[in-house]
N, C-alpha and C positions, 0 to 999 in steps of 0.2 A: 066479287073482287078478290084477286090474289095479291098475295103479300110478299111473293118473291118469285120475280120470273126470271128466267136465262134466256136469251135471246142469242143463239149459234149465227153467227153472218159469216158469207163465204166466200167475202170478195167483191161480190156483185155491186153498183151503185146505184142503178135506178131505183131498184126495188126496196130498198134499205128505208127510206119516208115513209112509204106504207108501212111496212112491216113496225118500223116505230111505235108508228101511228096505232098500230093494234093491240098493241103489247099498251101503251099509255094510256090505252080505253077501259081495258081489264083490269088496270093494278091500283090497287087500291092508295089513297093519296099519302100515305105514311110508308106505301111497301118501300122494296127494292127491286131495281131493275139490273139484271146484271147483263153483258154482251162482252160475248163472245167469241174468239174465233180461233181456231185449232192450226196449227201447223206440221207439217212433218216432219219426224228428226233430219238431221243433215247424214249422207249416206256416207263421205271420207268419212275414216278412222283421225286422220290428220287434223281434215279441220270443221271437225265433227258441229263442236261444240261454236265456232265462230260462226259459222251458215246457222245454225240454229239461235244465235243470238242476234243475227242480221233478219232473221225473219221474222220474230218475236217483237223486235224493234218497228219492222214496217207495217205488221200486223195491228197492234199498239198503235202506230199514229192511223191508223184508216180507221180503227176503233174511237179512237177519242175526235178524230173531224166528226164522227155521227153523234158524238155522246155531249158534244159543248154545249147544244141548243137543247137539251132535257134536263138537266140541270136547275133551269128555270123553275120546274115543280118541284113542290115539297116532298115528293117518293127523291128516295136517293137512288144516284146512278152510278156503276163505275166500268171497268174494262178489267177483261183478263183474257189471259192468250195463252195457251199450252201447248205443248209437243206432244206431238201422238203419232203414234204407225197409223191409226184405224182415226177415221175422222167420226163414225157410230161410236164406238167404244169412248173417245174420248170427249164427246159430248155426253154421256152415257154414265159414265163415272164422274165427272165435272156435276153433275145433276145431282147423284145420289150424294157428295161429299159436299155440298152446300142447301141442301134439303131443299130443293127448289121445287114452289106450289105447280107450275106451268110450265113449260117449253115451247115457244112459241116458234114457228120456223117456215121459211118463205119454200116451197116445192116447186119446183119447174113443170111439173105434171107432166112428165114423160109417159108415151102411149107406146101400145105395141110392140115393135120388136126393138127398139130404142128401151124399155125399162125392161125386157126381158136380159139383154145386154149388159145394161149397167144401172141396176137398181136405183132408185132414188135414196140419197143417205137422210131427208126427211121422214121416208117412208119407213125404213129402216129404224130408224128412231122413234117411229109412235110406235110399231111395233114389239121393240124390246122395253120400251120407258117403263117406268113403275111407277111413275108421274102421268099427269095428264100433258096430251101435245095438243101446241092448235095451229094445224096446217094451214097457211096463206097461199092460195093458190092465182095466179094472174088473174083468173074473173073478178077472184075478190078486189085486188087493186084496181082494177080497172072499174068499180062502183065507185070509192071514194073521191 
C-alpha cells in the first residue's frame, strides 16, 4: 500500500473511473491521493496571466467533478493544477516537491510510427520519475 499518490489526468473522461479505481486499490486507507492536472502558460504578454487563470479555473472544476465521490474513504483527497511549458517536467517536479510514494497514470499505448512521432508523456514519466509509476493501459481498463 502507498501512502501518497499523484494521479496527472489530461483531460480525458472515460478513462478517468478506472484510472481512480487503481490508484484506490494501492493506497493505503489513511494515505493521500492527490490529482492532478498541468496547464500551459498563456502565450500574450497582455493577457498572460488571465488565460492562465481561466484555465487553472477550468482545470480545477473537471478535477473536483472526479474528486467529489473519493471523498467517501478515509484516505484523504484533494486537486492541484499547475502551469507548466513541459507537461513531463511539470508532473516531474510536482512529484519530487510533495514526496509522492506512486505516480499512477493512464497511457494511450501508442505504437509505431505514432510514438516515434510524439512520445507518450506517461512513458516519458516512468522514464525520468525517481518515484515509482504504474502505467494503466486500455487492456487493463477493459478487465475491470
Amino acid at each position: 500500500m502507498y501512502q501518497k499518490i499523484l494521479i496527472p489526468l489530461d483531460g480525458s473522461i472515460k478513462e478517468v473511473e478506472g484510472i481512480l479505481a487503481r490508484a484506490r486499490s494501492v493506497l493505503a486507507p489513511e494515505g493521500e491521493g492527490i490529482l492532478l492536472r498541468i496547464v500551459p502558460p498563456g502565450r500574450s504578454q497582455i493577457y498572460r496571466r488571465q488565460v492562465e487563470k481561466e484555465r487553472q479555473l477550468k482545470a480545477m472544476g473537471y478535477l473536483k467533478y472526479f474528486a467529489g465521490g473519493l471523498n467517501r474513504s478515509s484516505a484523504r483527497w484533494h486537486c492541484e493544477v499547475i502551469v507548466s511549458a513541459s507537461v513531463v517536467e511539470g508532473i516531474l517536479d510536482f512529484a519530487c516537491q510533495e514526496q509522492v510514494d506512486l505516480i499512477t497514470m493512464y497511457t494511450h499505448s501508442r505504437k509505431g510510427l505514432a510514438k516515434l512521432i510524439k512520445p507518450s508523456v506517461s512513458e516519458q514519466v516512468q522514464a525520468k520519475a525517481t518515484t515509482e509509476v504504474m502505467l494503466i493501459r486500455p487492456r487493463d481498463l477493459a478487465l475491470t
